[in-house]
C-alpha atoms as a printed R data frame, in Angstrom:
    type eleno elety resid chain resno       x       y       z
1   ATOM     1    CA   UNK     A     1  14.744   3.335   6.642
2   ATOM     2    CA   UNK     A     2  11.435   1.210   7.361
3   ATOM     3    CA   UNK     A     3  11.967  -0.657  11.282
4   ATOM     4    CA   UNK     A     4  10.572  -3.248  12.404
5   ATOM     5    CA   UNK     A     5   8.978  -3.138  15.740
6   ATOM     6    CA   UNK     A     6   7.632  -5.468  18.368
7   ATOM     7    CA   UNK     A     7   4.036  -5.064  20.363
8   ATOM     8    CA   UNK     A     8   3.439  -6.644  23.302
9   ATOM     9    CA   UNK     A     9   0.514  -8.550  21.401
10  ATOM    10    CA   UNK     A    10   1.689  -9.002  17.813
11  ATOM    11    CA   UNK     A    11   4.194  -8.208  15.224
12  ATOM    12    CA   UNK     A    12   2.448  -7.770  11.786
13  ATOM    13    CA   UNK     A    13   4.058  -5.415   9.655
14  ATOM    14    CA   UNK     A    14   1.470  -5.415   6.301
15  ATOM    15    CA   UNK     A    15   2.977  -4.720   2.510
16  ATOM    16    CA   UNK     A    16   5.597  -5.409   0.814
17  ATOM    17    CA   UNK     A    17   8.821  -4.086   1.887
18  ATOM    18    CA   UNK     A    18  10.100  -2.165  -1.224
19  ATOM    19    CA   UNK     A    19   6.567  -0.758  -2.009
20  ATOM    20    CA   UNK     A    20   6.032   1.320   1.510
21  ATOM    21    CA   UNK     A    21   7.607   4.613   0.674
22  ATOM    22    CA   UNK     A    22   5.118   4.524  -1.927
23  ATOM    23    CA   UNK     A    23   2.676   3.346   0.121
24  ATOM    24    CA   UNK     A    24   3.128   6.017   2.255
25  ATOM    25    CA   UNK     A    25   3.354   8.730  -0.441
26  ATOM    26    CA   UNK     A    26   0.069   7.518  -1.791
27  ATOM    27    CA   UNK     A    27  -1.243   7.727   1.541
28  ATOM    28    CA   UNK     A    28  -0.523  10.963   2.255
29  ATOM    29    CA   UNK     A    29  -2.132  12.127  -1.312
30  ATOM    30    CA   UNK     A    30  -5.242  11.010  -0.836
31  ATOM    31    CA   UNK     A    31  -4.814  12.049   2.925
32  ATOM    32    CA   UNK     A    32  -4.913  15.471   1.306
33  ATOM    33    CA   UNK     A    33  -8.199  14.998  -0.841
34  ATOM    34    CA   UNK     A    34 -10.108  14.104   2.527
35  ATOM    35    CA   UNK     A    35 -12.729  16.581   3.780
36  ATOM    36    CA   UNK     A    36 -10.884  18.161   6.936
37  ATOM    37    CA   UNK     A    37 -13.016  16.027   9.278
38  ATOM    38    CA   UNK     A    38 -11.837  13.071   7.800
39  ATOM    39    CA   UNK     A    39  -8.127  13.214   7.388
40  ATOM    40    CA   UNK     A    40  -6.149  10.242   8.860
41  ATOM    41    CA   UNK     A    41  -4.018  12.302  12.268
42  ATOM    42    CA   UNK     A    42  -0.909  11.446  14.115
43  ATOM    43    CA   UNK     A    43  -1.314   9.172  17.182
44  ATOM    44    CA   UNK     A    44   1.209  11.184  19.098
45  ATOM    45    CA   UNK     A    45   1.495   9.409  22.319
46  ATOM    46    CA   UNK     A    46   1.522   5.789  20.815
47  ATOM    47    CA   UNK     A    47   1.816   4.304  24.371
48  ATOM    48    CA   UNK     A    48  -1.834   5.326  24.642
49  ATOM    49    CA   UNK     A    49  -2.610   2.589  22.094
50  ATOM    50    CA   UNK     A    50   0.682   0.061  22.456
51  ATOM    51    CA   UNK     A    51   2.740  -0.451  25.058
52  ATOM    52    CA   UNK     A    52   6.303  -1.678  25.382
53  ATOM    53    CA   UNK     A    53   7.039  -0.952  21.741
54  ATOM    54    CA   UNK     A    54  10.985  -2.223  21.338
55  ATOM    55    CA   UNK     A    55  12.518  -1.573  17.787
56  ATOM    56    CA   UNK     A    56  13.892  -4.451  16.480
57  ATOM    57    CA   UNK     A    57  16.349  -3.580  12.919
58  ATOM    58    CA   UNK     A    58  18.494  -0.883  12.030
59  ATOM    59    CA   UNK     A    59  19.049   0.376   8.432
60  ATOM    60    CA   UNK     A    60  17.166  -1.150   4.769
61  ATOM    61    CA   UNK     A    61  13.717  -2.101   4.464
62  ATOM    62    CA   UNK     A    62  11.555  -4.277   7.015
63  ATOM    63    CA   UNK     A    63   7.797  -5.597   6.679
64  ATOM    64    CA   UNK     A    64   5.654  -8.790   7.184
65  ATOM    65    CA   UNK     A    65   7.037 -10.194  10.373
66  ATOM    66    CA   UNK     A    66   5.528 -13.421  12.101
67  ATOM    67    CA   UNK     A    67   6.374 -14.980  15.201
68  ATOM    68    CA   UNK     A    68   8.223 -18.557  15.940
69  ATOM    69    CA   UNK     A    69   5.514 -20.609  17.420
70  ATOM    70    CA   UNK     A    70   8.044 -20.638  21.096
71  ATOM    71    CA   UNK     A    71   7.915 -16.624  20.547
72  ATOM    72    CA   UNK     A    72  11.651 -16.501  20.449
73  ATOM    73    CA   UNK     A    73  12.215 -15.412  16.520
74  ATOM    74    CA   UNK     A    74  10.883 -13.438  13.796
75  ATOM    75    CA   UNK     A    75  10.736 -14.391  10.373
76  ATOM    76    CA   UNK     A    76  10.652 -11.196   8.067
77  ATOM    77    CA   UNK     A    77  11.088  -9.842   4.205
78  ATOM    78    CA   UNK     A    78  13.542  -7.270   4.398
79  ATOM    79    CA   UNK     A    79  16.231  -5.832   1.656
80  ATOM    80    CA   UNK     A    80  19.305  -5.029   3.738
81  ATOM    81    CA   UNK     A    81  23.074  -4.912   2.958
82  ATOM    82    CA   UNK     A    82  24.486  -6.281   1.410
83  ATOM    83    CA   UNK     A    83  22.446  -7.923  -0.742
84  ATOM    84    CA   UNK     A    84  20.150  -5.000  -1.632
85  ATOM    85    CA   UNK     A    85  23.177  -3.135  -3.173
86  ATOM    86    CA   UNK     A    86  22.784  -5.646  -6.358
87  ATOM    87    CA   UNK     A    87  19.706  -7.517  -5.635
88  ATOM    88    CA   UNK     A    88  17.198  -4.723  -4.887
89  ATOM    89    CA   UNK     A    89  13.973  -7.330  -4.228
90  ATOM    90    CA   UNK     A    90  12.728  -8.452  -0.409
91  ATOM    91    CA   UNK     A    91  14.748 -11.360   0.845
92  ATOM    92    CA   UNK     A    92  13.421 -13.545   4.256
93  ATOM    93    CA   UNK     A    93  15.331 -13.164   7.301
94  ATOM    94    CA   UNK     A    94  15.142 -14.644  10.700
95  ATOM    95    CA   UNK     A    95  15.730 -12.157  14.049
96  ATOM    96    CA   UNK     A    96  16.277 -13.895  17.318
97  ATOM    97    CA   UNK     A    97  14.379 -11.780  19.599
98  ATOM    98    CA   UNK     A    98  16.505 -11.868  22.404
99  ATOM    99    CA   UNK     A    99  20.377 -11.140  20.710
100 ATOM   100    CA   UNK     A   100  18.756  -9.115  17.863
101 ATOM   101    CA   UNK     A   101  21.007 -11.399  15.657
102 ATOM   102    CA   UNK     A   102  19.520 -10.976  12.106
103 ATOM   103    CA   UNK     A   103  20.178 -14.223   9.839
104 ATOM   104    CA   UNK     A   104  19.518 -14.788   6.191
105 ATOM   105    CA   UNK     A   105  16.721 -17.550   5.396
106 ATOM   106    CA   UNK     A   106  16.768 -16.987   1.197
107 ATOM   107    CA   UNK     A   107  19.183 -17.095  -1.000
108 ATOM   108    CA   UNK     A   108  19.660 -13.627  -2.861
109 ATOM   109    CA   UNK     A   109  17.678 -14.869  -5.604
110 ATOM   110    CA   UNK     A   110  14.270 -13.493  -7.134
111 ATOM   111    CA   UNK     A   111  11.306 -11.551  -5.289
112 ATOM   112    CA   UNK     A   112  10.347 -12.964  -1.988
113 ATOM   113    CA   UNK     A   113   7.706 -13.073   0.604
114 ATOM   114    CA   UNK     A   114   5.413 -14.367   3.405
115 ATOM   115    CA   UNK     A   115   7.581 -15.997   5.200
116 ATOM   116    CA   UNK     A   116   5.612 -18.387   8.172
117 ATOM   117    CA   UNK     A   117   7.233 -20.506  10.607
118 ATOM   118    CA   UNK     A   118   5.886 -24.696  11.108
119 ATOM   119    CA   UNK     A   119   4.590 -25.008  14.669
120 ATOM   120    CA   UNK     A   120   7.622 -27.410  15.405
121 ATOM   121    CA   UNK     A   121   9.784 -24.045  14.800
122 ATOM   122    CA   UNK     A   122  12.347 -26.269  12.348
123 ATOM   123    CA   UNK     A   123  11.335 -25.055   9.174
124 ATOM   124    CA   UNK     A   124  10.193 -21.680   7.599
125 ATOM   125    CA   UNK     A   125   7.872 -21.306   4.581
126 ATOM   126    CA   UNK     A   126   8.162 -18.793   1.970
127 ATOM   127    CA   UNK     A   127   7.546 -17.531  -1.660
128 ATOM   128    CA   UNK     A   128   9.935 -16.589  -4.415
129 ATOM   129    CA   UNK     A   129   9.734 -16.603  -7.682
130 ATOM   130    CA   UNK     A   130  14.112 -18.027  -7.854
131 ATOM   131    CA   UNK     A   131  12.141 -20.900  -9.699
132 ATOM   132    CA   UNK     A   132  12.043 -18.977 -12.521
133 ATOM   133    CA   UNK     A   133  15.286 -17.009 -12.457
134 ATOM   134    CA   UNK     A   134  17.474 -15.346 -10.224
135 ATOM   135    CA   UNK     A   135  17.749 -11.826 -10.888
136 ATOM   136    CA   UNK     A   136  15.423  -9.412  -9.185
137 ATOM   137    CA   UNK     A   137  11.908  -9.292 -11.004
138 ATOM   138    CA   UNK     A   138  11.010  -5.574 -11.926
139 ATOM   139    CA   UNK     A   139   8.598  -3.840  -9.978
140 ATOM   140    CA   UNK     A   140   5.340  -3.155 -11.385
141 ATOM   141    CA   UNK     A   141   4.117   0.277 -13.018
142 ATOM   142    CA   UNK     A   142   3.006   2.130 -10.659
143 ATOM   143    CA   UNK     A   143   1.170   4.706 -12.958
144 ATOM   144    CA   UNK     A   144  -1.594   2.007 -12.464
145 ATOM   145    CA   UNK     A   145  -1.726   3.275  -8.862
146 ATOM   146    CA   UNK     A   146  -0.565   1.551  -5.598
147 ATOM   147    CA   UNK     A   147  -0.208  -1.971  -7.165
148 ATOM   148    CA   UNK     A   148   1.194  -5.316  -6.473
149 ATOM   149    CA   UNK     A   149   3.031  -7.727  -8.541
150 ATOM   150    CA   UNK     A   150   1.439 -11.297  -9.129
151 ATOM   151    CA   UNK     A   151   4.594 -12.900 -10.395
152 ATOM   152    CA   UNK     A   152   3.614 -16.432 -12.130
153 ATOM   153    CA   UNK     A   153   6.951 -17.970 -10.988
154 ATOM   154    CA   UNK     A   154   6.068 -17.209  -7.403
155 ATOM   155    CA   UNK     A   155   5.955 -21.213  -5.701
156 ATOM   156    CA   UNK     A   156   6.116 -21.574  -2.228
157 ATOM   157    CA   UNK     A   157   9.469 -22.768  -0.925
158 ATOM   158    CA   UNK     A   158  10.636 -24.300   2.537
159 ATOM   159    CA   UNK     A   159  13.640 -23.811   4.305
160 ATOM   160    CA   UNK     A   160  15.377 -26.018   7.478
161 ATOM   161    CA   UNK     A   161  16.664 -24.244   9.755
162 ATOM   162    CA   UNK     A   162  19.108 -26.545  11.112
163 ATOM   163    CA   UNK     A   163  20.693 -27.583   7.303
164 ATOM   164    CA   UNK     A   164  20.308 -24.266   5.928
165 ATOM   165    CA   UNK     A   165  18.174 -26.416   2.862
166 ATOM   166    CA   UNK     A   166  15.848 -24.731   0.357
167 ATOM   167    CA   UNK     A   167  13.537 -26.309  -1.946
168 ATOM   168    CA   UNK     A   168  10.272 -26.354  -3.532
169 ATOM   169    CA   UNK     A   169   7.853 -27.342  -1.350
170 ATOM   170    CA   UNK     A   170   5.339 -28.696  -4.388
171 ATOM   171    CA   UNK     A   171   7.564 -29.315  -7.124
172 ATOM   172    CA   UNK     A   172   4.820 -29.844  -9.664
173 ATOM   173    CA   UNK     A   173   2.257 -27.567  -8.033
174 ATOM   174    CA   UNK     A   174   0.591 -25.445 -11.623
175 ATOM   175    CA   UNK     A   175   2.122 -22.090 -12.553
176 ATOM   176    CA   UNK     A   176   1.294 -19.163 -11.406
177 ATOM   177    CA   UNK     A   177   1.370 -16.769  -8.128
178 ATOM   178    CA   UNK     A   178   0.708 -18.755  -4.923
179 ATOM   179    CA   UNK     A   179   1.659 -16.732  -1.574
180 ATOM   180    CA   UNK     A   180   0.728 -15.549   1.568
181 ATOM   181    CA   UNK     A   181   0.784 -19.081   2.936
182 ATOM   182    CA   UNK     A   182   0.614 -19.375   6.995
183 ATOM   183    CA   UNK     A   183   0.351 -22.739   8.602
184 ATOM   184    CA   UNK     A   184  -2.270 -23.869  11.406
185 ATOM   185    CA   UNK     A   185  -1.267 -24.442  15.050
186 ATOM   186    CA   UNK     A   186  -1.691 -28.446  14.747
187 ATOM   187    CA   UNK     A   187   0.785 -28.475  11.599
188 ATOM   188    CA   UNK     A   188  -2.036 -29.767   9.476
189 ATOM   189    CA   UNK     A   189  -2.864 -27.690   6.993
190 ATOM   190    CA   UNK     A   190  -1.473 -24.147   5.151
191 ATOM   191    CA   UNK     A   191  -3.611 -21.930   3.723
192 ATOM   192    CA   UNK     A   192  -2.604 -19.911   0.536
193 ATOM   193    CA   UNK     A   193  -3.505 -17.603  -1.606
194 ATOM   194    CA   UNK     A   194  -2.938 -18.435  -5.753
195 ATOM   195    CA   UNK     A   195  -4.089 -17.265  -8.921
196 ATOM   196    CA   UNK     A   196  -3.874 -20.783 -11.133
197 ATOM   197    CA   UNK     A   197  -7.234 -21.374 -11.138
198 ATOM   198    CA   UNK     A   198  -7.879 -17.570 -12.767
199 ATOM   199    CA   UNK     A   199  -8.884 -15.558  -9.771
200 ATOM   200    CA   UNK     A   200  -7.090 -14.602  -6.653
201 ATOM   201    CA   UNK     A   201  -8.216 -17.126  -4.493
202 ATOM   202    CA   UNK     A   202  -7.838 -19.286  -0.703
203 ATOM   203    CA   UNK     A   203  -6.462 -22.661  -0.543
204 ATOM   204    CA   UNK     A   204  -5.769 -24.751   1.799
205 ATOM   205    CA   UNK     A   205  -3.708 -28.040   1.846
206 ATOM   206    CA   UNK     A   206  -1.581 -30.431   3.364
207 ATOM   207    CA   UNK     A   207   1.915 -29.510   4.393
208 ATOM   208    CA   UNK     A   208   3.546 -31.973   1.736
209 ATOM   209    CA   UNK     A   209   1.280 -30.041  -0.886
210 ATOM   210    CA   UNK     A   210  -1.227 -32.903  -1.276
211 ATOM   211    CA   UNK     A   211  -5.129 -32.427  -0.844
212 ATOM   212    CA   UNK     A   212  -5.054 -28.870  -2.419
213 ATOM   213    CA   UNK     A   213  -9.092 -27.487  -1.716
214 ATOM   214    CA   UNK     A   214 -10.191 -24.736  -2.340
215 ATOM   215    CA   UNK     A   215 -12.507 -22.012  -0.127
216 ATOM   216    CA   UNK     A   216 -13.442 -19.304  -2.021
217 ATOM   217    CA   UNK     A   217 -15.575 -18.565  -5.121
218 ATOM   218    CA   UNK     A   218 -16.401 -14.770  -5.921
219 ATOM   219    CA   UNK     A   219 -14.494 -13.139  -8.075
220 ATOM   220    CA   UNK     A   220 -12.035 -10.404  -5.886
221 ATOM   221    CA   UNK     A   221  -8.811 -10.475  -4.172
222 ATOM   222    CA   UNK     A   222  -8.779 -12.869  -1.205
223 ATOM   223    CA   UNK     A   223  -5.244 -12.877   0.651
224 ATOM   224    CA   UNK     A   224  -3.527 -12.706   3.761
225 ATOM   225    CA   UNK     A   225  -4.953 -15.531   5.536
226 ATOM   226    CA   UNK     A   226  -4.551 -17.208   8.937
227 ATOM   227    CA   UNK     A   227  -5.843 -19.657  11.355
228 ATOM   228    CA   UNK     A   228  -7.487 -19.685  14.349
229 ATOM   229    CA   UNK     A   229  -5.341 -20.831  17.776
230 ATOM   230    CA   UNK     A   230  -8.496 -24.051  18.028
231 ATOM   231    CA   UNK     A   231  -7.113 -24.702  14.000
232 ATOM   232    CA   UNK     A   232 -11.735 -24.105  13.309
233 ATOM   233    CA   UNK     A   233 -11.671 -21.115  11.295
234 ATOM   234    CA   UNK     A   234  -9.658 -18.385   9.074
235 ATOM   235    CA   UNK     A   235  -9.651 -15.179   8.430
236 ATOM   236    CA   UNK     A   236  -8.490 -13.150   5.738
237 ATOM   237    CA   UNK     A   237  -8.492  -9.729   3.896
238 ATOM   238    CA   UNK     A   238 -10.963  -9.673   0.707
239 ATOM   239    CA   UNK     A   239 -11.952  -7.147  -1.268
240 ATOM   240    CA   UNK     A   240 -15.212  -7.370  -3.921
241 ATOM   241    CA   UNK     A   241 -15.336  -5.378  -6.981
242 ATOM   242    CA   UNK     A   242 -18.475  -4.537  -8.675
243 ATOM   243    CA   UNK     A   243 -18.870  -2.868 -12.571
244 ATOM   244    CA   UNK     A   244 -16.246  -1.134 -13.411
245 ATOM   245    CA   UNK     A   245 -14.344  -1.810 -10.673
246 ATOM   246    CA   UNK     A   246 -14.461  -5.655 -11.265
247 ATOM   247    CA   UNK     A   247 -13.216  -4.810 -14.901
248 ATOM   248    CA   UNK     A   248 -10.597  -3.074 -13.643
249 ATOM   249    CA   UNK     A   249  -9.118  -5.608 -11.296
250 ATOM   250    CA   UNK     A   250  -9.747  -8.058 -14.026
251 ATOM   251    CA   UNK     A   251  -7.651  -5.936 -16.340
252 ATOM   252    CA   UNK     A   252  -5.140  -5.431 -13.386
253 ATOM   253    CA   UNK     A   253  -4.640  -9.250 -13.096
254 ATOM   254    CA   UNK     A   254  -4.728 -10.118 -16.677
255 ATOM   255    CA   UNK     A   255  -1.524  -8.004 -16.401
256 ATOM   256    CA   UNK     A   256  -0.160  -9.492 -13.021
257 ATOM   257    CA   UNK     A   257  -1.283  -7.184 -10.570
258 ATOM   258    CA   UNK     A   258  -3.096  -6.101  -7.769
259 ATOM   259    CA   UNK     A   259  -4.310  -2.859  -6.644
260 ATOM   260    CA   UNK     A   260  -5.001  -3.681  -2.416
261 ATOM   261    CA   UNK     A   261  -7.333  -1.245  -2.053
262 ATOM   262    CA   UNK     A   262 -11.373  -1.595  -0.471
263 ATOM   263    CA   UNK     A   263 -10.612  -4.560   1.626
264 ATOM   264    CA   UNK     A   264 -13.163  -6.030   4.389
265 ATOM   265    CA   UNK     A   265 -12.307  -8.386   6.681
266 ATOM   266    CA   UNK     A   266 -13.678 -12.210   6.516
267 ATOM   267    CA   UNK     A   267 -14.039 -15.431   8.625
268 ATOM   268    CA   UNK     A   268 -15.287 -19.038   7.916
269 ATOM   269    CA   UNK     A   269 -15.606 -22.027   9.577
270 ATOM   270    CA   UNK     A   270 -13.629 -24.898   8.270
271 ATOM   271    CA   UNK     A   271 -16.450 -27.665   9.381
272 ATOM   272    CA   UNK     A   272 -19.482 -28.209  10.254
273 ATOM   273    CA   UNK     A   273 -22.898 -26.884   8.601
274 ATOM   274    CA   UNK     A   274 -21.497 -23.283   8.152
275 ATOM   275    CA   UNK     A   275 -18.199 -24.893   6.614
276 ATOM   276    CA   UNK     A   276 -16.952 -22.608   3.873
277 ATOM   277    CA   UNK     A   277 -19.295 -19.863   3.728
278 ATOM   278    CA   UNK     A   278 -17.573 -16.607   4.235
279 ATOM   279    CA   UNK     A   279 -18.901 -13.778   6.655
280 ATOM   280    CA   UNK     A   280 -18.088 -10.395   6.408
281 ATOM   281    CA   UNK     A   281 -16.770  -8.981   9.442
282 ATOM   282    CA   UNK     A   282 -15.987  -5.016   8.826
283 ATOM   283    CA   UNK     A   283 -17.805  -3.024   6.630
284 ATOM   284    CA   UNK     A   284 -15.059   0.124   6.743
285 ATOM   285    CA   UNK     A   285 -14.239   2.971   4.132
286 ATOM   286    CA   UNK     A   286 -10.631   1.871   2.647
287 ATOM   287    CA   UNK     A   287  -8.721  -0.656   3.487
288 ATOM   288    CA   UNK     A   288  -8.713  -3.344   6.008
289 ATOM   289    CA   UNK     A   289  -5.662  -5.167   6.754
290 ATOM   290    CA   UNK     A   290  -3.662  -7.956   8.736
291 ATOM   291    CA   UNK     A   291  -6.098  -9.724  10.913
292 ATOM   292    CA   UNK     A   292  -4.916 -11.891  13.066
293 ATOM   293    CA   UNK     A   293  -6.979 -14.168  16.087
294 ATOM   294    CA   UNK     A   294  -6.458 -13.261  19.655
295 ATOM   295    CA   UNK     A   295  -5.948 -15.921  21.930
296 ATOM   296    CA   UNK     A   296  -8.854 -17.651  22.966
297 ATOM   297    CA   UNK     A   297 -10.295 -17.019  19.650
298 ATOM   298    CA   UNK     A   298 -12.907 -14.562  21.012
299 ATOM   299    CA   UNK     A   299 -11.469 -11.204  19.178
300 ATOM   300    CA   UNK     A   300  -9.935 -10.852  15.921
301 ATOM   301    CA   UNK     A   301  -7.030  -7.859  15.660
């Protein structure tokens, strides 16, 4: 069982749901290959870092959670019963914090993920690849290592909360894997993360999928974005191969996947003289993951 937990200051569960016992396997293999001095430890008392920790689910698999813009739900990917018994891919739920009432948001069809509330809080975005077929896409190898799919029938999808509706949200939006889509604050944009162009690369566009523009240009993964709380900048997860390395995540994608490994963290502004140029914000061993703006936009998380 994977939970899903609350933090007083954000609920960001990173990974895909169905991939984090291996996650965590891996993690503890290399864990083992680490000089002694270096080996990832325990926290032990985790109220020394967090504080008024409340689990949230009971029983399957939970990850990527986001908040309701009122900070009353959670929208999640989860596989719980009973749909994982014959449909053994992530499916988006909503929690209502205060009952613990879990609801269903997909239909029990395809892979989905990143799941993002609008700021109005009457409609939750998502990708799936149900566009393509039904049945429950098989995971990838992972003799490549700790890898992620890149489906090609993975569309972002919307669904209304109060009608229960599901659709495409750009019907004729080109093939290919387009994700991790979060919305900013004013409801004006989403920023995404697809593949059609030939590179894993940010997006951003209108919410009725018009005015698609792209932000970044160098060859890498660059996923997992989000907006600042002023809607002026985003930040995202990137990582930027070089020699052999680049060839293999070229070779990785040219077989639709991902191996999220050697990611910095990244901001830009969205106007003004320094619009679009990236700047590197962490310059860690491993892997940097889920940032997230602080309010105020002073600190990023």
């Amino acid at each position: 069982t994977v939970a899903l937990a609350v933090l007083s200051l954000s609920a960001l569960a990173a990974a895909h749901s169905e991939y984090l016992p291996v996650f965590i396997r891996k993690i503890k293999e290399a864990d083992k290959r680490r000089p002694n001095g270096f080996r990832h430890s325990p926290l032990h008392d985790e109220n020394q870092y967090f504080r008024n920790i409340q689990r949230l689910t009971n029983g399957g698999t939970n990850a990527e959670a986001y908040w309701s813009f009122d900070n009353t739900h959670l929208t999640f990917q989860a596989q719980l019963a009973p749909f994982n018994i014959t449909h053994p891919c992530d499916l988006i739920y909503e929690i209502d914090i205060a009952t613990k009432k879990v609801s269903p948001v997909s239909p029990a069809e395809g892979r989905t993920t990143c799941s993002y509330y609008t700021p109005n809080n009457t409609n939750i975005i998502y990708s799936s690849t149900m566009g393509g077929g039904k049945w429950c896409p098989p995971p990838p190898d992972q003799n490549f290592g700790y890898v992620w799919p890149l489906n090609k029938d993975m569309d972002v999808y919307t669904h209304v909360l109060a009608s229960g509706s599901n659709r495409r949200l750009v019907p004729d939006f080109p093939s290919g894997y387009t994700a991790e889509s979060t919305i900013a604050p004013n409801g004006k944009r989403i920023v995404f993360t697809s593949d059609y162009e030939g590179d894993l690369e940010l997006y951003t566009m209108n919410l009725d999928g018009s005015d698609i523009e792209r932000m970044t240009y160098t060859p890498g993964y660059d996923g997992g974005p989000y907006f600042s709380n002023d809607n002026s900048m985003i930040v995202w997860r990137a990582n930027r191969p070089q020699g052999q390395d680049l060839t293999r995540y070229l070779q990785l994608l040219d077989l639709g996947m991902v191996e999220p490994e050697d990611m910095q963290i990244y901001i830009m502004q969205l106007e003004g003289a320094a619009a679009k140029v990236p700047i590197k914000v962490t310059n860690n061993s491993g892997v940097s993951f889920a940032p997230f703006f602080v309010p105020g936009d002073k600190s990023i998380i």
